[in-house]
N, CA, C and O atoms as a MOPAC input file, in Angstrom:
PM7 MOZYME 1SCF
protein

 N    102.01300 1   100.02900 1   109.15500 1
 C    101.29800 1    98.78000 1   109.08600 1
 C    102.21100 1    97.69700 1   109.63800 1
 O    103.28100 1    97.46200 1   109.07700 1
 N    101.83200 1    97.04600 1   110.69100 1
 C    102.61600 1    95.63500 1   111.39900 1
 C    101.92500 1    94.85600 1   110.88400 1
 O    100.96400 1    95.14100 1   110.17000 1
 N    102.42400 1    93.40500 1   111.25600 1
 C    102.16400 1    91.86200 1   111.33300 1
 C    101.14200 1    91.67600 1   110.50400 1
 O    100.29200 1    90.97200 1   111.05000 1
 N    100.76600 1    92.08400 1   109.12900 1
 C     99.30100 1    92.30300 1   108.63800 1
 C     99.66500 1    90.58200 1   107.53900 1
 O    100.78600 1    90.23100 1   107.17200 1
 N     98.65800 1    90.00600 1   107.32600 1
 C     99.11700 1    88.91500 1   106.38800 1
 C     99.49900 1    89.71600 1   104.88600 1
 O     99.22600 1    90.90000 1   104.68900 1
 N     99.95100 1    89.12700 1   104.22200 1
 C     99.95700 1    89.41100 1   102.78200 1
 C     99.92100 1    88.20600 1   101.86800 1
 O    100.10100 1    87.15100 1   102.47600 1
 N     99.75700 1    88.10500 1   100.71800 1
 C     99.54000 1    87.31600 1    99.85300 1
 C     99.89500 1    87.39400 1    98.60500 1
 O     99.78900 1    88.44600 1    97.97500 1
 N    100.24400 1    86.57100 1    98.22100 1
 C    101.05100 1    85.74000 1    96.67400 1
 C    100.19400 1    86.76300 1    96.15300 1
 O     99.24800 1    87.07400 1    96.87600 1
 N    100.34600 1    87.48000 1    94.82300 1
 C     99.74500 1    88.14100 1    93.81300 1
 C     99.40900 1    86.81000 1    92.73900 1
 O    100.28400 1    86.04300 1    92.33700 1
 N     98.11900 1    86.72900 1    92.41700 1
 C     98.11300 1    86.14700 1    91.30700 1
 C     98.09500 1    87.04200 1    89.47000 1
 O     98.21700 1    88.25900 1    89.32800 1
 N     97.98700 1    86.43700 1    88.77100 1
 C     98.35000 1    87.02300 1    87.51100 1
 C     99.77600 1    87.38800 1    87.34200 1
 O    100.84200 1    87.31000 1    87.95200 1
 N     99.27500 1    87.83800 1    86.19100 1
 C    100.61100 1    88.95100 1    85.43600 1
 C    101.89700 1    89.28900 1    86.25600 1
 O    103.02400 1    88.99000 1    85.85900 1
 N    101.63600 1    89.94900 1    87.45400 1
 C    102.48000 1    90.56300 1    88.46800 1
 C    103.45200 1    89.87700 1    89.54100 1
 O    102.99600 1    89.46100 1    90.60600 1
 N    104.67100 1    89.78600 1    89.24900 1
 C    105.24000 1    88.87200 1    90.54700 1
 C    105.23200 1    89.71500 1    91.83000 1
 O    106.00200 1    90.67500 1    91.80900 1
 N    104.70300 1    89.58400 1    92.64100 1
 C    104.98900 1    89.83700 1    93.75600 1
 C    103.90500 1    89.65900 1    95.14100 1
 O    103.02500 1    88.79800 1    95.15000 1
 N    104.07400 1    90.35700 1    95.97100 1
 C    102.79500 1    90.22700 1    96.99900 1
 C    102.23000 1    91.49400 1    97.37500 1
 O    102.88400 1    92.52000 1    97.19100 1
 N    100.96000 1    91.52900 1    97.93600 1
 C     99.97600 1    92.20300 1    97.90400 1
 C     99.27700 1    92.45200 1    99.20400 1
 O     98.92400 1    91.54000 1    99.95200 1
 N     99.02400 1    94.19700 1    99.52800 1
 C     98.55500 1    94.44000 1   100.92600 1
 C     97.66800 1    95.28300 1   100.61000 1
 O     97.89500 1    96.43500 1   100.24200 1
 N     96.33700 1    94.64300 1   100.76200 1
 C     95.16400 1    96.10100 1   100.58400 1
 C     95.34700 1    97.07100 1   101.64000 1
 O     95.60100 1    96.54500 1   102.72400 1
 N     95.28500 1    98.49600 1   101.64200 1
 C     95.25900 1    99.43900 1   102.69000 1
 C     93.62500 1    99.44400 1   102.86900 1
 O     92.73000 1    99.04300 1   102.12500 1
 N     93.60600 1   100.17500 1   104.39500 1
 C     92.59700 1   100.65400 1   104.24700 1
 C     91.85700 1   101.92700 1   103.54900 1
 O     90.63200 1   101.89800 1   103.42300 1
 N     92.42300 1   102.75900 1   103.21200 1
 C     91.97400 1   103.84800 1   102.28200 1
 C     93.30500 1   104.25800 1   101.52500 1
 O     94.42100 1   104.07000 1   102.01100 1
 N     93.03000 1   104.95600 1   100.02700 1
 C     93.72100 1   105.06100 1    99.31900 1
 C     94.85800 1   106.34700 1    99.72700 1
 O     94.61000 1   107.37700 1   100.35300 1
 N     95.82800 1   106.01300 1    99.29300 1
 C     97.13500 1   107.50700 1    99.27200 1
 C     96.92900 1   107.95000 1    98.70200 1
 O     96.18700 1   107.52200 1    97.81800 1
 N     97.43600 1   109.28500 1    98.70400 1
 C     97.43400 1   110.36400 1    97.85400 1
 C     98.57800 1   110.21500 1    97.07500 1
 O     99.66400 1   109.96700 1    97.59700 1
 N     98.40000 1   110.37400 1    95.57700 1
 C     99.72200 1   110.29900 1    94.44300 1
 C    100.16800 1   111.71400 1    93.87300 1
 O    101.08900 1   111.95600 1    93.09400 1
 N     99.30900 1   112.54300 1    94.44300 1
 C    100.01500 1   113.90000 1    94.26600 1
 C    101.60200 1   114.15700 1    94.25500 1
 O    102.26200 1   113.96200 1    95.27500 1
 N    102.19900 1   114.61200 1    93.02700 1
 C    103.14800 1   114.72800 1    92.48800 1
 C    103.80300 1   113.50000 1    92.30600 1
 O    105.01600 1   113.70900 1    92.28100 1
 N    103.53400 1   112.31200 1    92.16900 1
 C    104.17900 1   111.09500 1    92.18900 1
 C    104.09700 1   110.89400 1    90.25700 1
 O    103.29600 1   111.53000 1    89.57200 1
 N    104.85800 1   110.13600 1    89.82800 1
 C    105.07600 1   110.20200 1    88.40800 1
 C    104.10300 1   109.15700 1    87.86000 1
 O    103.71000 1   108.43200 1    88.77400 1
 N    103.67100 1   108.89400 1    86.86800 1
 C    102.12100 1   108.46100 1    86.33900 1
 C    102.76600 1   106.65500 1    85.97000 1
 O    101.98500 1   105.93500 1    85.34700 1
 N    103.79700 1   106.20900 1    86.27900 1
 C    104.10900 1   105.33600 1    85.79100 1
 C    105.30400 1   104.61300 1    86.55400 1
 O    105.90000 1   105.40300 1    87.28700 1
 N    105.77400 1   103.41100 1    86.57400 1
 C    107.05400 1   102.98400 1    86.95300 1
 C    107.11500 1   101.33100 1    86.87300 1
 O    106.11700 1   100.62600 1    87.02100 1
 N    108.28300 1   100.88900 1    86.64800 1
 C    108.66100 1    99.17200 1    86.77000 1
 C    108.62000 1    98.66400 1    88.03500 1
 O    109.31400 1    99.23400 1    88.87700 1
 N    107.85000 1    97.55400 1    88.41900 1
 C    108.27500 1    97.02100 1    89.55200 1
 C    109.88800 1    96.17000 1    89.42500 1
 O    110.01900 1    95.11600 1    88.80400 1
 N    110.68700 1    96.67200 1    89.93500 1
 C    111.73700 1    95.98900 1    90.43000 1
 C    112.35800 1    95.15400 1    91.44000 1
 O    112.60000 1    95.55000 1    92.58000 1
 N    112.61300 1    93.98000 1    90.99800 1
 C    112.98000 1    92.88100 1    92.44400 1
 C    113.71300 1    93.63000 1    93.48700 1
 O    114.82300 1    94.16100 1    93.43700 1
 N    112.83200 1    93.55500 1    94.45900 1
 C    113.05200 1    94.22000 1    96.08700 1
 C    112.30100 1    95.56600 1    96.29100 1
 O    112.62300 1    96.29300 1    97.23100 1
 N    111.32700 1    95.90900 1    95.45000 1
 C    110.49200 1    97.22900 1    95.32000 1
 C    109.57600 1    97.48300 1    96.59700 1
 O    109.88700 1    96.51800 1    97.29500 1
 N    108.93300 1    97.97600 1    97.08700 1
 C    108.49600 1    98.39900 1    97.81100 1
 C    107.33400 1    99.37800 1    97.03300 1
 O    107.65900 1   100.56100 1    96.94000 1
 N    106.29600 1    99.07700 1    96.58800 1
 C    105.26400 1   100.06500 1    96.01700 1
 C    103.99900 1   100.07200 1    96.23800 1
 O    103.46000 1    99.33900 1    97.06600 1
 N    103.19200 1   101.19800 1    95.25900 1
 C    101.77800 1   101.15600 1    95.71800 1
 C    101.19600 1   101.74800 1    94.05700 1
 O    101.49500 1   102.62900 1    93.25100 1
 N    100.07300 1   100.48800 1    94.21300 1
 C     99.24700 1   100.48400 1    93.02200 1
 C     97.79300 1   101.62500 1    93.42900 1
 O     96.83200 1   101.45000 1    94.17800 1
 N     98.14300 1   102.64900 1    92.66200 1
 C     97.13100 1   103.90800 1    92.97600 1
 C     95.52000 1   102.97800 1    92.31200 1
 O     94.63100 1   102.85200 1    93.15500 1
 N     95.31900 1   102.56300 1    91.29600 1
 C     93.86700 1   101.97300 1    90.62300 1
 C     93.70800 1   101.20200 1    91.97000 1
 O     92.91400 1   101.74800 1    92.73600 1
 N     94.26700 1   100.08800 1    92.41700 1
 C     93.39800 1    99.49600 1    93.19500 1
 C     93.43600 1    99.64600 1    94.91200 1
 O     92.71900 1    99.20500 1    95.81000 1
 N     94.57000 1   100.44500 1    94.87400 1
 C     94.50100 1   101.09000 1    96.61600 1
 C     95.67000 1    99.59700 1    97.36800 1
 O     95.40100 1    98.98700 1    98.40300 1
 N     96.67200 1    99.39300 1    96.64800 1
 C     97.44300 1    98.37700 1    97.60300 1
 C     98.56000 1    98.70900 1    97.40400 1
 O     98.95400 1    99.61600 1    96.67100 1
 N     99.51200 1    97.57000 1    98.43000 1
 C    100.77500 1    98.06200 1    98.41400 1
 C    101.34700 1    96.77300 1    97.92500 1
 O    100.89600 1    95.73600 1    98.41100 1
 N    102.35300 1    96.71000 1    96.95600 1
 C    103.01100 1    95.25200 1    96.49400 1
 C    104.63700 1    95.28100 1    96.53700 1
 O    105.42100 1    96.14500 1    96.14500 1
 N    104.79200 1    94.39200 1    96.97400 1
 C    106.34200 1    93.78000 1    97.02400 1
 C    106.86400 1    92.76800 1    95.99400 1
 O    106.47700 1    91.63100 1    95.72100 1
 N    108.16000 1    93.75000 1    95.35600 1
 C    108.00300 1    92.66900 1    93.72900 1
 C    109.40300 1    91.11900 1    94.13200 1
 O    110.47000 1    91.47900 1    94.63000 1
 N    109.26900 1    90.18400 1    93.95800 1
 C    110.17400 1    89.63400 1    94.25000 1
 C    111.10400 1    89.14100 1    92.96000 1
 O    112.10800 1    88.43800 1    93.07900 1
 N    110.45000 1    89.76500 1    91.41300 1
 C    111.25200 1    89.48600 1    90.56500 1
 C    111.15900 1    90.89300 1    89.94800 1
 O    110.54400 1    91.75200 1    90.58000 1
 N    111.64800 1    91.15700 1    88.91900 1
 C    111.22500 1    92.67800 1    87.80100 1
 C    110.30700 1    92.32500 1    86.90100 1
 O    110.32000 1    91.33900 1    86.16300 1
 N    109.14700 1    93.55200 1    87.03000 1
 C    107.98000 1    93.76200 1    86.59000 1
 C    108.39700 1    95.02300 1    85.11100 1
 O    109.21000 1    95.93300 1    84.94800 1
 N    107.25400 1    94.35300 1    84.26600 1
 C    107.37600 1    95.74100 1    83.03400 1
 C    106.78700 1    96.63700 1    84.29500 1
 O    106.50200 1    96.30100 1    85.44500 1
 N    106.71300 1    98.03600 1    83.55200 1
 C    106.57600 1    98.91900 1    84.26100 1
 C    104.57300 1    98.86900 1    83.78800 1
 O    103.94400 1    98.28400 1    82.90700 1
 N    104.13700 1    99.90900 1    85.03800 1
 C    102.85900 1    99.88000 1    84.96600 1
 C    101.89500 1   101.32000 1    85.28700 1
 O    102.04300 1   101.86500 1    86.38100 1
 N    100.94200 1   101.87800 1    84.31100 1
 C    100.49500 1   103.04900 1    84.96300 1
 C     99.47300 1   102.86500 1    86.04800 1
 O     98.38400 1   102.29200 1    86.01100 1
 N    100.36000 1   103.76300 1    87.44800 1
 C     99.46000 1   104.20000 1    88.35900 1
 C    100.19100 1   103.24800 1    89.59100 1
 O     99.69100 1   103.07400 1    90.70300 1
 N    101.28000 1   102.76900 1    89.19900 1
 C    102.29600 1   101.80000 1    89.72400 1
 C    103.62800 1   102.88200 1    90.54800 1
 O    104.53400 1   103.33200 1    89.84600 1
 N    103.59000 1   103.08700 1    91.57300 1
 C    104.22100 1   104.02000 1    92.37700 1
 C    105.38600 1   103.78200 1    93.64500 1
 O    105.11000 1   103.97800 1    94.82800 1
 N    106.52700 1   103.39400 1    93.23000 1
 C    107.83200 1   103.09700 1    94.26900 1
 C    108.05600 1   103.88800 1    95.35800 1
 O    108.46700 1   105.04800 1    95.33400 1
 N    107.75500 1   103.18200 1    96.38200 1
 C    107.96500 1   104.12200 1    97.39800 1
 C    109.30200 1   103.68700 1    98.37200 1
 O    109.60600 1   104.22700 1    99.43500 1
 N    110.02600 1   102.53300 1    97.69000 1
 C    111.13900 1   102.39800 1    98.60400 1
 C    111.54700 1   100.89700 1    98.23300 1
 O    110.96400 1   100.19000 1    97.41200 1
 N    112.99800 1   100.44800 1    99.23100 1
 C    113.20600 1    98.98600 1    98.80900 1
 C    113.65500 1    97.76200 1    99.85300 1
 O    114.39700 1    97.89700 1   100.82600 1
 N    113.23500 1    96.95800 1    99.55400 1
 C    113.25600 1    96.06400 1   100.78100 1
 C    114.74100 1    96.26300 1   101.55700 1
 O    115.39100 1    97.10600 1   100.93900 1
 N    115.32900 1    95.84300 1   102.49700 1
 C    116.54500 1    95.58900 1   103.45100 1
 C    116.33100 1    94.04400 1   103.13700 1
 O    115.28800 1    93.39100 1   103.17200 1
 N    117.37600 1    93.73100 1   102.88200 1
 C    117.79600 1    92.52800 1   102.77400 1
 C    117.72000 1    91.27400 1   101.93500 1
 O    118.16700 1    90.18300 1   102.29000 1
 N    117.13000 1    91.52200 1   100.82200 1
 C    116.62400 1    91.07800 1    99.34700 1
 C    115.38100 1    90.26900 1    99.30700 1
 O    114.69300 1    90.42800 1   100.31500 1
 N    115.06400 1    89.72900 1    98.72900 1
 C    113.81000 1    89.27300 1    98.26600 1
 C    113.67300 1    87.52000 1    98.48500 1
 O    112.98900 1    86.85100 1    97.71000 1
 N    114.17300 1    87.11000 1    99.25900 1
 C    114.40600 1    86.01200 1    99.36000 1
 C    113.11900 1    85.21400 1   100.26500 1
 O    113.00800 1    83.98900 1   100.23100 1
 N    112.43100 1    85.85800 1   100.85100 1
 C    111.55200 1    85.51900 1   101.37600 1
 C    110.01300 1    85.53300 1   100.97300 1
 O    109.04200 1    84.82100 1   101.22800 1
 N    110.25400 1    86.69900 1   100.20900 1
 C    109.03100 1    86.69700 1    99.49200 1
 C    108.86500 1    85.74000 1    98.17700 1
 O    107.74300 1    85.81000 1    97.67700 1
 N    109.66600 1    84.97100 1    97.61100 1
 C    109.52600 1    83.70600 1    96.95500 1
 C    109.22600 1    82.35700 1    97.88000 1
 O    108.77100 1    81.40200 1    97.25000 1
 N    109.37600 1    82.22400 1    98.92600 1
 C    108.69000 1    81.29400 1    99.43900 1
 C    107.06800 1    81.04100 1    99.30800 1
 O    106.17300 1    81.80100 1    98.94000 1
 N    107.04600 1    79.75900 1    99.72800 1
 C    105.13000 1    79.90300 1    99.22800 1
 C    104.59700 1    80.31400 1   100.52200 1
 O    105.33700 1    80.96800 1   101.25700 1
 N    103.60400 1    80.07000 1   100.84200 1
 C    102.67900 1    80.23900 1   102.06800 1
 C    102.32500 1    81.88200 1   102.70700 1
 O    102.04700 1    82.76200 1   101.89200 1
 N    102.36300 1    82.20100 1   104.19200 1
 C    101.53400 1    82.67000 1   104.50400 1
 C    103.10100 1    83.95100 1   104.75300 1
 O    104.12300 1    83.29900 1   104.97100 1
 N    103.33000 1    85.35100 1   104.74500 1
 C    104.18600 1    85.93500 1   105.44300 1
 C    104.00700 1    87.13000 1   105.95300 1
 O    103.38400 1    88.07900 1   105.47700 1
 N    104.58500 1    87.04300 1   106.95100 1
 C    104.13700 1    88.57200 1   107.65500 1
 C    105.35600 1    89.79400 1   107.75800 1
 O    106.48600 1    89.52500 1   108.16400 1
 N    105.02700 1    90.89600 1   107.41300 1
 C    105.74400 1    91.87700 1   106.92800 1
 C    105.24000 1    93.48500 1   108.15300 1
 O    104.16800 1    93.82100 1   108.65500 1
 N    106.38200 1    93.96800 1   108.19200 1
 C    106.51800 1    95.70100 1   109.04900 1
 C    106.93400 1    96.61600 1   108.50300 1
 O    108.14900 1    96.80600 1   108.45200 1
 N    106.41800 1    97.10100 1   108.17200 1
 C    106.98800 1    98.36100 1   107.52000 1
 C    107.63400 1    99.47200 1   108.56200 1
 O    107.09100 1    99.47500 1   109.66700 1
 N    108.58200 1   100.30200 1   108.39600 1
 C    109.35600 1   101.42700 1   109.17900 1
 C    109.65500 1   102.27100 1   108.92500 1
 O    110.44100 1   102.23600 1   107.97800 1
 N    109.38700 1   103.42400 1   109.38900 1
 C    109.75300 1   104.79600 1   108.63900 1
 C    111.15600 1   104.61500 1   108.67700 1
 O    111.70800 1   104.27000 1   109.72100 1
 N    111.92600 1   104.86400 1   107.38300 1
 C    113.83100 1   105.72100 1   107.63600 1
 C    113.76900 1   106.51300 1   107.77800 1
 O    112.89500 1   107.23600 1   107.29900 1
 N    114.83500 1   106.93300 1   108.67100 1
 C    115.17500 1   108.08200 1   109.12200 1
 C    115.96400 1   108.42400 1   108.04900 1
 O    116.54100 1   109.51200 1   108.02800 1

């Protein structure tokens, strides 16, 4: 996923928010986890991907798939930001 907008999460959850277009598969992925400042995850209930910019209690169906490069400093800004994701090698 390139240049896609994302957006401030409102509620409960610090971080930001990328609807996919269809859901992942969570096969063998563990039923639970904390969002942690600089997380990289995906919320299986509603089919998105969120970036935490502070630490989250943990949440079921809440799934880490990796962690930002270069800390979280941007995703506390307000407004509009655009984000790339990259496979590691």
């Amino acid at each position: 996923m390139a240049h896609r907008d994302a957006r401030r999460a409102p509620g409960p959850r610090p971080g930001v928010r990328r609807y996919l277009p269809r859901k992942l598969s969570t096969k063998g992925a563990p039923a639970s986890s904390g969002g942690k400042a600089g997380a990289i995850t995906y919320y299986a209930p509603w089919g998105n991907l969120a970036l935490f910019y502070k630490d989250s209690d943990p949440a079921s169906g809440l799934i880490t798939l990796g962690t930002l490069d270069g800390g979280v400093e941007a995703l506390r800004k307000p407004g509009p930001l655009q984000v790339r994701f990259e496979r590691a090698e």
